[in-house]
C-alpha angles and dihedrals in degrees: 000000000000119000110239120212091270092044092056089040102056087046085054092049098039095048081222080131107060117217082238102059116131112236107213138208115220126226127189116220122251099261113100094100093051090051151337093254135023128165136222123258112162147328124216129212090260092051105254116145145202125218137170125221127213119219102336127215133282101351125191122276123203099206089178084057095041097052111037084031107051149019096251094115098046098040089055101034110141077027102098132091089230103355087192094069083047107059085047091053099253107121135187123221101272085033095064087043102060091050096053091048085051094050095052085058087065111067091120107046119102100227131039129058129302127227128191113231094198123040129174125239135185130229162169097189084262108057132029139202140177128255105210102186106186095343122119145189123265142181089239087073102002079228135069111306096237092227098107125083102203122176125206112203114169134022133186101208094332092278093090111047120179131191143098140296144169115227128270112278115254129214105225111193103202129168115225120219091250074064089236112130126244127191102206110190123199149151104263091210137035122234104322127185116238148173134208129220148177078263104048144279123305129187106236100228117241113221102252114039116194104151097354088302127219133293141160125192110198105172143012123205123207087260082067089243107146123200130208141092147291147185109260098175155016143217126239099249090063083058089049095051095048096055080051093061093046089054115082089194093054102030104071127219097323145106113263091230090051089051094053087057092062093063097051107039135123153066131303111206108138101163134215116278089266090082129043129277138178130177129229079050133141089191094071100024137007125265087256089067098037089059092053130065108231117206134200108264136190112195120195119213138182126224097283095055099253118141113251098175148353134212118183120196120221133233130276100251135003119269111226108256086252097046104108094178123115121258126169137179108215132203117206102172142011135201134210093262083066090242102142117198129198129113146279129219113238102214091237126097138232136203110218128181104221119190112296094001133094111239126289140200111256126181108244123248127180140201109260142185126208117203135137089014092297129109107217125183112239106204136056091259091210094063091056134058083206137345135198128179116201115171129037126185133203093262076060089246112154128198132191137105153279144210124232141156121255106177088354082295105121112220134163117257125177133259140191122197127180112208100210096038096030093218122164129202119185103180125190114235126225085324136354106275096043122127117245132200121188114209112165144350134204135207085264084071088248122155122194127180133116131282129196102260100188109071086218127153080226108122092230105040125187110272136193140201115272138183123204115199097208085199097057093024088224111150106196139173122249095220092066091056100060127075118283097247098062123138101200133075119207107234091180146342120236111184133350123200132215090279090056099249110158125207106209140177112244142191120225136167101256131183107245111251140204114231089263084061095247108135118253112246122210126230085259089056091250122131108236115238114219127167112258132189128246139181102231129189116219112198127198114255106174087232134144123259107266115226109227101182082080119066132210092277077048089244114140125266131246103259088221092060113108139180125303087242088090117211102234118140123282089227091104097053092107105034115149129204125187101214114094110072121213118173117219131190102216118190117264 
């Protein structure tokens, strides 16, 4: 949003805006034409960055799949804009669309195509590439098969990218006893860690491998140590259900690998400490890793990627031996110095009151450091309902949030701790009830993440990016760093390096697209504008503040003007019209 006079003159008077604060350009990365929406990851010090896309453009669509595998064709059918081409495999616009929607519905069913919603991509604001995770080319395409979702988290100069990634989706032919013949499709491994390289992608073992097991790898120092998570052990009822799926007799009419599948699949989404979150929960994770204990991991690689070593940190606290519930420790950052920081759940329970709902009980996590093979809690338990670090540099400066009650409402606030000094900071966001959410910190002592920006009584409130200078203890928003004509409006920053480049989330007016990027037309032969989301890179200039309350004839502006990134909701992110007609030629 546009700062008014008042609002530049009270950041004048109160010195809240440093006359060393850096003004920034922004500059979208080069994605739009990959998809409508892609969201930031990570920047390096060289300036290499991560995004994800959402739903990218024009994906491939197996029609032989789609029509002998599912039901598409007969579900919609009278649906289609000329339902002749497309049985044939020639869609138009709306048509294609329809299909690819249809094939990111159907993620759970044992049979059809997959498709990845999200996919990572590198770049320098120039130049992109893929990263592939687990995926892999095949003749079908001639190309990556689109059915892995694979997130890059963390790169060292672009050429060592870390992050996480299922494995690629399998076409099983299997004949059934009734001698009819099924293609089951399916992921052949759960969530894997894995790093890229100039030769190539690896999976970065987790310590117990069941399956495959679990892993997660969330950041890579220059050492090549690279911090996470991963499954350690097992509980006896996986064992169980794998013999199971050995045995024919045991099994059912089934493949064994589809059986396996079975076992191990599901989602990973445990939150930040702003949501809620229980454990022993399908809802955040799947039953594989709640029958496992998952424990914090710092791998350590050589050049080529190869694993030279492994540390696991242990738990918080001891189970009982007949406790069969899932507990992790997890690491979210590492430093040079090899000190990882995340967080442990304590094995207790809260009950915390969150905007608009009574209180619930939560299971408590805490804000932890791993060093030395030991997992240490960071912050006095009793201050906090729940903390979470997630970001050290190498002053040993962390950064992260906790929850505490402000008029008996829990929200996230920031906090800064430094592990030789033990200060703590505990700064308040745009105003004193805002939530706060800490992503990142560089060697500059910088800290960038969102903050609630609307002091509403609304459960989700608008947010924008923010940086806190620990040094100088100024906490500023993004937006007013930035010139005055710019279209977009941070939302939110993800990393910032050690020249203070900051990869940030942004709003901007969009067209709507179809799913082949031609833009949807109305009945009244209008295209439709909708807010999308885009990963921006905003770049130091050295620059002054401009003053945006004055504009070019030097008269003052209208204190109710705002950005050009308008504020609209995000609902119609995804509309679909069924007008333009593009005509496409699909393998058969």
């Amino acid at each position: 949003m546009k700062r008014t006079q008042l609002a530049v003159a009270v950041l004048l008077a109160t010195g809240s805006v440093s006359a060393m604060a850096e003004t920034y350009t922004v500059t979208p990365l080069p994605l739009q034409d990959v998809g409508q929406n892609n969201y930031a990851r990570s920047i390096d010090d060289t300036g290499k960055m991560l995004s994800m896309v959402q739903l990218e453009f024009n994906p491939p669509v197996d029609v032989e799949q789609l029509e002998e595998d599912t039901s598409f064709f007969t579900t919609y059918s009278g649906s289609f804009e000329d339902e002749d081409d497309a049985l044939q495999g020639v869609f138009t616009d709306a048509d294609y669309t329809l299909v690819v929607n249809y094939l990111l519905s159907n993620q759970t069913a044992s049979t059809g195509q997959k498709l990845a919603s999200y996919r990572t991509y590198l770049t320098d604001t120039t130049d992109i590439s893929l990263v592939p995770g687990l995926d892999e080319v095949t003749d079908k395409f001639d190309d990556y098969t689109q059915s892995v979702e694979a997130g890059g988290r963390d790169s060292v100069s672009g050429n060592f990218i870390v992050g996480d990634s299922p494995g690629i989706v399998v076409l099983d032919e299997y004949e059934n006893e009734d001698g009819d013949t099924i293609n089951y499709t399916y992921s052949e491994l759960a969530q894997q860690a894995f790093v890229q390289t100039t030769n190539g992608t690896k999976i970065i073992p987790p310590v117990d491998d069941t399956l495959g097991g679990f892993a997660s790898a969330r950041a890579v120092n220059q050492n090549l140590q690279v911090a996470g998570f991963s499954s350690v052990s097992f509980l006896d009822t996986v064992d169980d259900a794998i013999e199971t799926c050995e045995e024919d007799e045991t099994r059912g009419d089934l493949p064994e690998g589809r059986c396996f599948y079975s076992i191990y699949n599901g989602e990973f989404n445990v939150p930040r400490i702003s949501s809620y979150f229980v454990t022993n929960s399908t809802s955040f994770m799947s039953s594989f890793m709640l029958s496992s204990e998952v424990n914090a991991t710092v791998w350590q690689l050589d050049v080529n990627g190869e694993v030279i070593s492994t540390d696991t940190f242990p738990l918080l606290f001891t189970p009982e031996e007949d406790d069969t519930s899932h507990y992790f420790s997890y690491a979210y950052d590492i430093n040079e110095q090899g000190i990882a920081v995340g967080e442990a759940l304590t094995g207790d329970a809260v009950t915390i009151t969150r905007p608009n709902s009574s209180g619930l009980n939560e299971s408590e996590r805490v804000a932890t450091v791993f060093r030395d093979g030991e997992t240490e809690e960071l912050l006095p338990r009793e201050e906090n309902l729940l903390s979470q670090a997630m970001a050290i540099n190498d002053n040993n400066w962390v950064a992260g949030a906790v929850l505490r009650e402000s008029s008996d409402i829990a929200r996230s606030r920031l906090f800064a701790y430094n592990l030789d000094t033990t200060e703590q900071l505990y700064p308040d966001g745009f105003f004193a009830t805002a939530g706060v959410q800490a992503n990142a910190i560089n060697n500059n002592n910088i800290i960038v993440g969102k903050s609630d920006y609307d002091a509403t009584s609304d459960t989700v409130r608008e947010t924008h990016a923010f940086m806190f200078d620990i040094d100088t203890e100024e906490f500023l928003d993004l937006n007013d760093l930035t010139p005055c004509d710019s279209e977009y409006t941070l939302l939110e920053a993800i990393d910032i390096n050690d020249n203070d480049e900051i990869i940030a989330n942004a709003r901007i007016r969009s067209t709507s697209k179809y799913v082949t990027g031609v833009d949807v037309i109305s009945t009244e032969g209008e295209t439709i504008e909708i807010d999308a989301i885009v990963a921006v890179k905003l770049s130091p200039t050295g620059g002054s503040i401009d003053d945006c309350s004055i504009d070019d004839d030097g008269e003052e502006v209208d204190d109710s003007f705002e950005r050009s990134g308008a504020s609209t909701g995000l609902f119609g992110l995804m509309a679909l019209s069924f007008l333009a007609i593009f005509r496409r030629k699909l393998k058969k």
